[in-house]
C-alpha positions in Angstrom: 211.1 28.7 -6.1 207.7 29.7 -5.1 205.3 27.9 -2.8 201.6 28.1 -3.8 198.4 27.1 -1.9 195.4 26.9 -2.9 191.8 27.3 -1.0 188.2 27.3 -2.0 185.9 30.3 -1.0 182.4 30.2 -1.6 180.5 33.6 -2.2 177.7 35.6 -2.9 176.1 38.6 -4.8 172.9 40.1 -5.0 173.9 42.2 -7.6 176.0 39.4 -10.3 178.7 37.3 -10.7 181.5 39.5 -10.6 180.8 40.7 -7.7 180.2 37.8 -6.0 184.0 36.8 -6.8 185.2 40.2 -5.9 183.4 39.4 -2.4 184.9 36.3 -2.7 188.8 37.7 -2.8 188.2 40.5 -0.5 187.2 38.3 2.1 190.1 35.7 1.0 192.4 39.0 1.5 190.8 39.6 4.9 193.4 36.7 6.2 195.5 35.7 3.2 198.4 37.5 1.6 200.1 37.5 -1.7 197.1 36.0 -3.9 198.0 35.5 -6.9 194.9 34.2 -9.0 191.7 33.3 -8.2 189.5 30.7 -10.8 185.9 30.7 -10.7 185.1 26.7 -10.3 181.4 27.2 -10.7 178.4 29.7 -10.6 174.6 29.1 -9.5 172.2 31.0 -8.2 168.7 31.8 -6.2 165.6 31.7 -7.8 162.6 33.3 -5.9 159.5 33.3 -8.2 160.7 34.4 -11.8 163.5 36.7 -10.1 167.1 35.6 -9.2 167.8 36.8 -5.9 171.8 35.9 -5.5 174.4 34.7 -7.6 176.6 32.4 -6.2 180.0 31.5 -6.7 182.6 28.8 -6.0 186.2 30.5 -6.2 189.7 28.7 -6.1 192.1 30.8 -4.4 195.8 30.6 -5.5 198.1 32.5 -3.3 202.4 32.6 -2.3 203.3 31.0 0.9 206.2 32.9 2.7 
């Protein structure tokens, strides 16, 4: 039997909001092993003017605890 934990990153891209959550599980990866899955909980982002200037993401973490 497996033993999961979860944990809640928050990232951010200038670019959109895949890549935020790509950020988001390369720096999850930085200090956790064996992640599994990784849900996006929510996206916002920053509005400067008429431009948005970063997306923003709020990514659940799912990974196997040795």
């Amino acid at each position: 039997m497996a033993v999961l934990k979860v944990i809640e990153i928050l990232a951010s891209s200038k670019d959109s909001w895949e890549d935020a959550a790509r950020n988001a599980v390369a720096e999850a990866s930085k200090s956790v092993k064996n992640i599994r899955s990784a849900y996006i909980r929510e996206q916002s982002c920053v509005v400067d003017g008429n431009n948005i200037t970063q997306f923003r993401v709020n990514v659940k973490i799912t990974f196997e605890v040795n």
